[in-house]
C-alpha positions as CSV (number, residue, x, y, z in Angstrom):
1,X,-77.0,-48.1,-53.9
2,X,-77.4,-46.0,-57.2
3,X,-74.6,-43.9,-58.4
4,X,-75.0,-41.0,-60.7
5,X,-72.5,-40.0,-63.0
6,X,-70.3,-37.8,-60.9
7,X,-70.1,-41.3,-58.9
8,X,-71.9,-39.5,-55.5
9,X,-74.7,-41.5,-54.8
10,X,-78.2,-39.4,-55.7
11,X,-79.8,-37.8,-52.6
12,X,-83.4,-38.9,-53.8
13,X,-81.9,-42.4,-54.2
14,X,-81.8,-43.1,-50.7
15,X,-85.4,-42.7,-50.2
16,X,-86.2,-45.2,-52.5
17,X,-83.1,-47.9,-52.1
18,X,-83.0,-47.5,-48.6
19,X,-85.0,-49.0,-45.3
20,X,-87.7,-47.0,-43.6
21,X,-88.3,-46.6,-40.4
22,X,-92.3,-47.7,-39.2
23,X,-94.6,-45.9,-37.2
24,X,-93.7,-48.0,-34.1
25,X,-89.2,-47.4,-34.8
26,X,-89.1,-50.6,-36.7
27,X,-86.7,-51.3,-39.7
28,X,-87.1,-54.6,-41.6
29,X,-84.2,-55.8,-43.1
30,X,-84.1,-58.3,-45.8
31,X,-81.6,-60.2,-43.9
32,X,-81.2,-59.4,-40.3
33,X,-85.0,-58.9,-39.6
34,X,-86.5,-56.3,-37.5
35,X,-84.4,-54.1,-35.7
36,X,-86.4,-51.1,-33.4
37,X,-84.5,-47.9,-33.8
38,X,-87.3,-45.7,-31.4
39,X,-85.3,-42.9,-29.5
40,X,-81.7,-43.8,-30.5
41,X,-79.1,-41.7,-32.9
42,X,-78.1,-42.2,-36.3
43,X,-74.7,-43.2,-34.7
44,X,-76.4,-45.5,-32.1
45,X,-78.3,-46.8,-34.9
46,X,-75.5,-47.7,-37.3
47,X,-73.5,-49.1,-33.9
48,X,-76.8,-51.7,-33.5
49,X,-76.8,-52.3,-37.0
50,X,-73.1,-53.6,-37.3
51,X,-73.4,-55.7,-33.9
52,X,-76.4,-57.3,-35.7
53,X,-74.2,-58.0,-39.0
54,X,-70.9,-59.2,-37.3
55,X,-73.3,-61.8,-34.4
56,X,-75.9,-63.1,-37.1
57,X,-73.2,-63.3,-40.3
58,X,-69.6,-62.0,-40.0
59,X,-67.2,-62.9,-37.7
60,X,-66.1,-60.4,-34.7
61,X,-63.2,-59.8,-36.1
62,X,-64.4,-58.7,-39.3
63,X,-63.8,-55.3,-40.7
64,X,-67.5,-53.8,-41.1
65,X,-69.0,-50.3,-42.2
66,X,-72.4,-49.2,-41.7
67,X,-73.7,-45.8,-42.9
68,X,-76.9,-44.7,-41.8
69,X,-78.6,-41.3,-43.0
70,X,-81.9,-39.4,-43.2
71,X,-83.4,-40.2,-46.7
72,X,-84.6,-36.4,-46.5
73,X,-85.8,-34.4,-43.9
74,X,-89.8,-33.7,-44.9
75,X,-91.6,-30.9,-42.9
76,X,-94.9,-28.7,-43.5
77,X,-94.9,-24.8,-43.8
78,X,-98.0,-23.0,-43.3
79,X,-99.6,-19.2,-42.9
80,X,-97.4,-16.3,-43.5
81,X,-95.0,-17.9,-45.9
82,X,-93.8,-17.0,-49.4
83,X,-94.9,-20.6,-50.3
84,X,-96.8,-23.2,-48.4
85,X,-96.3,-27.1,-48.5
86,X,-94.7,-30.0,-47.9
87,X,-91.4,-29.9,-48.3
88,X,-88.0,-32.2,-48.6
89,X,-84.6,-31.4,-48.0
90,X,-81.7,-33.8,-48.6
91,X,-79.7,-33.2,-45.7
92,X,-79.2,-34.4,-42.0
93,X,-79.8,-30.9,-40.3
94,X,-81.8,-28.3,-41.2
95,X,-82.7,-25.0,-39.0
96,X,-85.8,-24.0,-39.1
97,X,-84.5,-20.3,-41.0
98,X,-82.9,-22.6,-43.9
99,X,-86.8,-24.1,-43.7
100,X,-88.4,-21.4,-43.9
101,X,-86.2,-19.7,-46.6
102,X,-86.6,-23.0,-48.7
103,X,-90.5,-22.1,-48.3
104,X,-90.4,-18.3,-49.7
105,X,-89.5,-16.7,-46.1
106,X,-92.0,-15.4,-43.9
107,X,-94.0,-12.1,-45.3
108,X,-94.0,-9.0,-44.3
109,X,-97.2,-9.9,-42.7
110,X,-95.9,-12.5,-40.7
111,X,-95.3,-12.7,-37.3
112,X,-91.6,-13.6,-36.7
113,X,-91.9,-13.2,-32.9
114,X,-93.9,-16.2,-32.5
115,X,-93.1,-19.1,-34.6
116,X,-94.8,-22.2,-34.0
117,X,-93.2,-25.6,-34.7
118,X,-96.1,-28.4,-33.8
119,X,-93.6,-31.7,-33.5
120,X,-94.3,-35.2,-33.3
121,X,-94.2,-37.4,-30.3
122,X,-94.6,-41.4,-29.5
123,X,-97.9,-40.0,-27.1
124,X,-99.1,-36.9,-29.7
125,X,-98.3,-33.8,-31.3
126,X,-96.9,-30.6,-29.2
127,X,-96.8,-27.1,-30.0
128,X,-93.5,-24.8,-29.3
129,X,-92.9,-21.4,-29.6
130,X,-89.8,-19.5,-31.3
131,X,-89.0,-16.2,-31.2
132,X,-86.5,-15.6,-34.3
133,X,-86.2,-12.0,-33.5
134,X,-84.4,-13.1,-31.2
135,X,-80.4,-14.2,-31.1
136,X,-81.2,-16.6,-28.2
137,X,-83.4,-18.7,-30.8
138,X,-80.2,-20.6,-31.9
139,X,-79.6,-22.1,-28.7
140,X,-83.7,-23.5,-28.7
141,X,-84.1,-27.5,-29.0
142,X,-86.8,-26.3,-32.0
143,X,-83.9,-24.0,-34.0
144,X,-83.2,-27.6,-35.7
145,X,-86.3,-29.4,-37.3
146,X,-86.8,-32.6,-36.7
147,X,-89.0,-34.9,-39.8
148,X,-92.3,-33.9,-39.7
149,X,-92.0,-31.3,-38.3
150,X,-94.6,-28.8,-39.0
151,X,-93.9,-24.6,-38.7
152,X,-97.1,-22.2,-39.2
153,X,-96.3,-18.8,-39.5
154,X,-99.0,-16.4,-37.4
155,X,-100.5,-13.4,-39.1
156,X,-99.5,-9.8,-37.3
157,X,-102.2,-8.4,-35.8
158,X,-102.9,-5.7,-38.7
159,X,-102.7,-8.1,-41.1
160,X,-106.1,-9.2,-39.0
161,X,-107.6,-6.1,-38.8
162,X,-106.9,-5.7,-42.7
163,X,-105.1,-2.5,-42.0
164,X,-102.4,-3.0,-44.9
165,X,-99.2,-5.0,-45.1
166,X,-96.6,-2.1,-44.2
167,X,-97.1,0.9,-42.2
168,X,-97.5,3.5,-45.3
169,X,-100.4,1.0,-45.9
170,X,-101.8,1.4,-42.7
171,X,-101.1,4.9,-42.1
172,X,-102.8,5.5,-46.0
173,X,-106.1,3.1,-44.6
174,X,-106.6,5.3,-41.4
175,X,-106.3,8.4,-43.2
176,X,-109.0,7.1,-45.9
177,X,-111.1,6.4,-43.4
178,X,-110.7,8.8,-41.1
179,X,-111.4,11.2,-44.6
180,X,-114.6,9.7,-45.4
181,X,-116.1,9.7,-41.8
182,X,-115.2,13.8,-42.0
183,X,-116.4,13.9,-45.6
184,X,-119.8,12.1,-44.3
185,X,-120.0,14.6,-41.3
186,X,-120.2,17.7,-43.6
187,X,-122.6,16.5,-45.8
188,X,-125.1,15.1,-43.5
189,X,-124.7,18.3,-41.5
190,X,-125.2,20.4,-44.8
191,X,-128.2,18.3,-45.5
């Protein structure tokens, strides 16, 4: 691993000096070969790891350490959002509200009642639904993002019919309308 001057190894460093995991849960190691990692937990993971060291090159009663981490958790953000993209964070759990904060927030426009996190699975992509009005969000399996993870942000419903972006700016819309239909009236009735 690199160090950087404080003598903390970098966060981006990992990405690049470490082992990735395939499309299929595969990690090849230069060493102990493939190992499949599909469905199990970073502590699970470092646990198969250091069985695989101490039976293939150390003996069982060797002292061993094996860290395993996230090289960065990348997710998408899309539709009502200060900023949209990709996005990388260098740590092991992220909520979706740090997400979303690291993405500009959600606008005024957006619709906070109905979040939708579309998540990866081994058989295809599913779509869940938060509500983050709501104080019962934290307890939902989608509060904490998993990689690739993408969240789209839906437009409110005035933002659809173009109304405005805050009530003032609706309220102002109507009443321009509503003045020109009247304005329109007396003329044509005049005429």
């Amino acid at each position: 691993t690199t160090a950087t001057s404080g003598g903390q190894q970098g966060q981006s460093s990992l990405y690049f000096n470490g082992f990735t995991v395939d499309l299929h849960g595969n990690i090849k190691f230069p060493i102990l070969g493939e190992i499949n990692v599909l469905g199990y937990t970073i502590k699970e993971i470092e646990e198969q790891v250091k069985n695989e060291l101490l039976k293939q090159y150390f003996k069982e009663t060797a002292e061993i350490f094996v860290t395993v981490k996230l090289a960065g958790l990348r997710y998408t953000v899309t539709g009502e959002v200060g900023g949209t993209g990709v996005y990388t964070l260098y740590q092991d759990r992220v909520n979706i509200i740090e997400a979303l904060a690291n993405a500009g927030d959600i606008k005024n426009t957006g619709d906070r009642t109905d979040v939708l996190v579309i998540r990866q699975y081994p058989n295809g992509q599913q779509i869940h639904h938060i509500d983050l009005t709501d104080v019962a969000a934290m307890k939902s399996p989608y509060y904490y993002i998993q990689p690739n993870d993408m969240i789209l942000v839906k437009p409110l419903k005035r933002k659809a019919l173009g109304a405005g972006e805050t009530a003032s700016q609706t309220i102002t819309t109507i009443a321009s309308i509503f003045s020109v239909l009247v304005s329109t009236y007396f003329l044509t009735r005049n005429l």
